[in-house]
C-alpha positions in Angstrom: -8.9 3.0 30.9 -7.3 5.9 32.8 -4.4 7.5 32.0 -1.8 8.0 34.4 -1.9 11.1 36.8 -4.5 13.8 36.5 -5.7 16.9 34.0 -4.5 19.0 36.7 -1.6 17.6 37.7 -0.5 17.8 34.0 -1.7 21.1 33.3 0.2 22.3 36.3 3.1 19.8 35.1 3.3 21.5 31.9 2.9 25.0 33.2 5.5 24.5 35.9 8.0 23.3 32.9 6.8 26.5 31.0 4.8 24.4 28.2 1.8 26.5 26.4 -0.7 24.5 25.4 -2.5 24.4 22.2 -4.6 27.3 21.5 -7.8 25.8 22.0 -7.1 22.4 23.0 -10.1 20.8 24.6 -10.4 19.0 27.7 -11.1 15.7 25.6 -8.1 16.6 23.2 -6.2 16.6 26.6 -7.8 13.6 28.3 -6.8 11.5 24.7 -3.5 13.2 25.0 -3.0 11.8 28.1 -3.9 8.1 27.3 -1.5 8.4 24.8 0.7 9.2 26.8 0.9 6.8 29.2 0.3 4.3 26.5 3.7 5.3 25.4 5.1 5.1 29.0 3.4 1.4 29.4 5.5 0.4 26.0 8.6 0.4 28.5 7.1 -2.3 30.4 9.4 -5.1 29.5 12.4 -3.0 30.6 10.4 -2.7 34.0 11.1 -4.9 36.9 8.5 -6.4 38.8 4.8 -7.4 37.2 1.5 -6.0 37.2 -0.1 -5.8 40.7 -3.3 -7.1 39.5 -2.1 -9.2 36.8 -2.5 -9.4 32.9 -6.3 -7.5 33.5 -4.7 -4.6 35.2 -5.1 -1.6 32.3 -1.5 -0.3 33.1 1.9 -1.6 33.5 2.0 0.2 36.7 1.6 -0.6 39.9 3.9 -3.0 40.4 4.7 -5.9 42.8 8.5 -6.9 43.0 9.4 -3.8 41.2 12.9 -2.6 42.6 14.6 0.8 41.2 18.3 0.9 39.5 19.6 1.2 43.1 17.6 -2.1 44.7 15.0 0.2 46.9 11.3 -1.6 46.6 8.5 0.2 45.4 5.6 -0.6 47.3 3.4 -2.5 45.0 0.0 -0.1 45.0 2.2 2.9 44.2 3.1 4.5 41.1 6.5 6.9 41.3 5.7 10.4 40.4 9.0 10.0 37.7 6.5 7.3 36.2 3.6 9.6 35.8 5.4 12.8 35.0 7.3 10.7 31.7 3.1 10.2 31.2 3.2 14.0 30.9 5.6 14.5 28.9 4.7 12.2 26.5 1.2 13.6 26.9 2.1 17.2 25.8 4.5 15.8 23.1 1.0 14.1 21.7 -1.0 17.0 22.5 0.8 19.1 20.0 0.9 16.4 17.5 -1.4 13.6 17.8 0.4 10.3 16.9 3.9 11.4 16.8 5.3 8.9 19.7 3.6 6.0 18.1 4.3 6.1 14.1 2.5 3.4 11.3 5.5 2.0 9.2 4.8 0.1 6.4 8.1 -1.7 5.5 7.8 -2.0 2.1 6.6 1.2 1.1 9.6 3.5 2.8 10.5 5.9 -0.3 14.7 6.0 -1.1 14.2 8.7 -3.4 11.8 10.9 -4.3 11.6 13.6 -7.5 9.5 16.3 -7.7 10.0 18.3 -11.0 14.1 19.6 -11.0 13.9 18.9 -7.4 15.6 14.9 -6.1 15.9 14.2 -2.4 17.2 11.0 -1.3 16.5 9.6 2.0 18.4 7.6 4.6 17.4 4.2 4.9 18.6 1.0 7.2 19.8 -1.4 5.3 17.7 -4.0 7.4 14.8 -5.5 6.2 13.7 -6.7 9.3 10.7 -4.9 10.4 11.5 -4.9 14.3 14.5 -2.8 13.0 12.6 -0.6 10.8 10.2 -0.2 13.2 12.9 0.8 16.2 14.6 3.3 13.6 11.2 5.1 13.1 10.0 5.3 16.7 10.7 8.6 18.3 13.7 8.6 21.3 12.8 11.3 24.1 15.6 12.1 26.4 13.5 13.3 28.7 11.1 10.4 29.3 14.1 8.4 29.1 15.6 9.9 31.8 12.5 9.9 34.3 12.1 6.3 33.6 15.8 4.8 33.6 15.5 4.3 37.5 13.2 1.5 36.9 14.2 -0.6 34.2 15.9 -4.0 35.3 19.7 -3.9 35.7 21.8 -5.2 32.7 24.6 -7.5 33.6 26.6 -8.4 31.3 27.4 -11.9 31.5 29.6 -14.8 29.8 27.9 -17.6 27.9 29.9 -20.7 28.2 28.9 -23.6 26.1 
Protein backbone atom coordinates (compact mmCIF):
# COMPACT_ATOMS: atom_id res chain seq x y z
CA UNK A 1 0.00 0.00 0.00
CA UNK A 2 1.57 3.47 -0.85
CA UNK A 3 1.29 6.30 1.06
CA UNK A 4 0.35 9.36 -0.39
CA UNK A 5 2.96 11.71 -2.10
CA UNK A 6 6.60 10.95 -2.02
CA UNK A 7 9.83 10.78 0.59
CA UNK A 8 10.97 13.69 -1.21
CA UNK A 9 8.26 15.60 -1.64
CA UNK A 10 7.71 15.37 2.18
CA UNK A 11 11.12 15.88 3.13
CA UNK A 12 11.13 18.97 1.03
CA UNK A 13 7.41 19.60 2.51
CA UNK A 14 8.66 19.52 5.93
CA UNK A 15 11.83 21.46 5.25
CA UNK A 16 9.97 24.20 3.29
CA UNK A 17 7.58 24.52 6.58
CA UNK A 18 10.94 24.59 8.63
CA UNK A 19 10.22 21.05 10.33
CA UNK A 20 13.62 19.12 11.63
CA UNK A 21 13.39 15.83 11.50
CA UNK A 22 14.28 13.28 14.04
CA UNK A 23 17.85 12.88 14.65
CA UNK A 24 18.34 9.78 13.10
CA UNK A 25 15.14 8.87 11.65
CA UNK A 26 15.48 6.19 9.03
CA UNK A 27 14.16 6.04 5.62
CA UNK A 28 11.77 3.09 6.79
CA UNK A 29 10.88 5.14 10.02
CA UNK A 30 9.81 7.82 7.33
CA UNK A 31 8.23 5.50 4.70
CA UNK A 32 5.90 4.03 8.01
CA UNK A 33 5.42 7.61 8.95
CA UNK A 34 4.11 8.29 5.86
CA UNK A 35 1.53 5.41 5.67
CA UNK A 36 0.36 6.64 8.81
CA UNK A 37 -0.21 9.45 7.60
CA UNK A 38 -2.30 9.14 5.00
CA UNK A 39 -4.03 6.44 6.91
CA UNK A 40 -5.09 9.26 8.98
CA UNK A 41 -5.94 11.49 6.00
CA UNK A 42 -8.13 8.33 4.45
CA UNK A 43 -10.12 8.38 8.01
CA UNK A 44 -11.79 11.64 6.53
CA UNK A 45 -13.21 9.67 3.80
CA UNK A 46 -16.81 9.74 4.71
CA UNK A 47 -16.76 13.54 4.94
CA UNK A 48 -15.35 13.33 1.19
CA UNK A 49 -17.57 13.63 -1.72
CA UNK A 50 -17.39 11.50 -4.57
CA UNK A 51 -16.16 7.55 -4.27
CA UNK A 52 -13.17 5.62 -4.86
CA UNK A 53 -12.13 5.66 -8.54
CA UNK A 54 -11.38 2.07 -8.60
CA UNK A 55 -13.82 1.04 -6.08
CA UNK A 56 -13.87 -0.67 -2.59
CA UNK A 57 -10.17 -2.47 -3.82
CA UNK A 58 -8.59 0.82 -4.36
CA UNK A 59 -5.87 1.12 -1.19
CA UNK A 60 -6.80 4.91 -0.70
CA UNK A 61 -9.76 6.99 -0.46
CA UNK A 62 -8.32 9.11 -3.08
CA UNK A 63 -8.73 9.41 -6.37
CA UNK A 64 -11.96 10.12 -6.67
CA UNK A 65 -14.82 10.07 -9.26
CA UNK A 66 -17.70 12.64 -8.58
CA UNK A 67 -15.65 14.35 -6.00
CA UNK A 68 -16.57 18.20 -6.13
CA UNK A 69 -14.75 20.82 -3.72
CA UNK A 70 -16.66 23.21 -1.13
CA UNK A 71 -17.18 25.59 -4.05
CA UNK A 72 -18.72 22.84 -6.81
CA UNK A 73 -15.38 22.70 -9.09
CA UNK A 74 -14.84 18.84 -10.22
CA UNK A 75 -11.78 17.17 -9.46
CA UNK A 76 -10.85 15.01 -12.19
CA UNK A 77 -11.20 11.53 -11.02
CA UNK A 78 -7.32 10.11 -11.55
CA UNK A 79 -6.06 13.16 -9.59
CA UNK A 80 -5.23 13.65 -6.07
CA UNK A 81 -5.11 17.66 -4.86
CA UNK A 82 -1.79 18.54 -3.53
CA UNK A 83 -3.97 20.04 -0.16
CA UNK A 84 -4.87 16.13 0.03
CA UNK A 85 -1.39 14.91 0.02
CA UNK A 86 0.30 17.78 1.86
CA UNK A 87 -2.55 17.07 5.08
CA UNK A 88 -0.63 13.29 4.32
CA UNK A 89 2.52 15.27 5.43
CA UNK A 90 1.60 16.73 8.00
CA UNK A 91 0.14 14.06 9.58
CA UNK A 92 3.27 12.15 8.50
CA UNK A 93 5.73 14.41 10.48
CA UNK A 94 3.24 14.58 13.47
CA UNK A 95 3.77 10.50 13.47
CA UNK A 96 7.25 10.67 12.74
CA UNK A 97 7.99 12.36 16.03
CA UNK A 98 5.66 10.25 17.90
CA UNK A 99 4.59 7.08 16.42
CA UNK A 100 0.87 6.44 17.12
CA UNK A 101 -0.19 9.77 18.32
CA UNK A 102 -2.98 10.53 15.58
CA UNK A 103 -4.50 7.12 15.98
CA UNK A 104 -4.85 6.38 19.96
CA UNK A 105 -6.15 2.62 21.60
CA UNK A 106 -8.92 3.60 24.12
CA UNK A 107 -10.24 1.14 26.25
CA UNK A 108 -13.55 2.48 27.63
CA UNK A 109 -13.66 0.88 30.73
CA UNK A 110 -10.34 1.31 31.89
CA UNK A 111 -10.05 5.42 31.55
CA UNK A 112 -8.61 6.38 35.19
CA UNK A 113 -10.80 9.45 37.17
CA UNK A 114 -8.32 9.72 39.73
CA UNK A 115 -5.13 8.62 40.35
CA UNK A 116 -2.89 8.83 43.85
CA UNK A 117 0.55 8.46 43.96
CA UNK A 118 1.91 8.84 47.60
CA UNK A 119 0.73 12.71 48.92
CA UNK A 120 0.30 13.40 45.32
CA UNK A 121 -3.98 13.13 43.86
CA UNK A 122 -4.66 14.19 40.29
CA UNK A 123 -8.07 13.92 38.93
CA UNK A 124 -8.79 13.75 35.42
CA UNK A 125 -11.53 15.09 33.11
CA UNK A 126 -13.78 12.58 31.90
CA UNK A 127 -17.10 12.71 29.45
CA UNK A 128 -19.77 11.77 31.10
CA UNK A 129 -20.76 9.43 28.05
CA UNK A 130 -20.42 6.05 28.06
CA UNK A 131 -20.72 5.54 24.64
CA UNK A 132 -17.53 4.48 23.13
CA UNK A 133 -18.01 6.39 19.65
CA UNK A 134 -17.86 9.46 22.08
CA UNK A 135 -15.05 8.36 24.10
CA UNK A 136 -13.40 7.52 21.22
CA UNK A 137 -14.01 11.14 19.37
CA UNK A 138 -12.90 12.90 22.73
CA UNK A 139 -9.46 10.99 22.60
CA UNK A 140 -8.64 11.38 19.00
CA UNK A 141 -6.28 14.15 18.23
CA UNK A 142 -7.85 17.50 16.26
CA UNK A 143 -5.12 19.10 13.94
CA UNK A 144 -5.97 22.54 12.64
CA UNK A 145 -3.83 22.28 10.20
CA UNK A 146 -4.84 19.05 8.38
CA UNK A 147 -8.22 20.30 9.02
CA UNK A 148 -7.79 23.21 7.18
CA UNK A 149 -6.02 21.57 3.93
CA UNK A 150 -8.82 19.13 3.76
CA UNK A 151 -12.16 21.28 4.56
CA UNK A 152 -12.34 22.11 0.68
CA UNK A 153 -13.39 18.62 0.01
CA UNK A 154 -15.77 17.44 2.50
CA UNK A 155 -19.43 17.35 1.24
CA UNK A 156 -21.51 20.50 1.96
CA UNK A 157 -23.73 20.54 5.14
CA UNK A 158 -27.21 21.83 4.57
CA UNK A 159 -29.11 22.18 7.11
CA UNK A 160 -32.43 21.03 6.50
CA UNK A 161 -36.09 20.76 8.16
CA UNK A 162 -37.50 17.34 8.90
CA UNK A 163 -41.21 17.39 8.58
CA UNK A 164 -43.11 14.38 9.73
Amino acid sequence: MAAYGTKEAFVQYATDHGYVFPEGAADAQIAAAMLRGSLVIDRYEPKFSGARTSGYDQARAWPRTGAVTYYSEKIPSDAIPAPIVNASYEAAFLELVTPGSLSPVVTTNSIAKREKVGELEVEFAVSSSSSSADVVAAATPVVTVIEGLLWQFMRMCIPGILAV
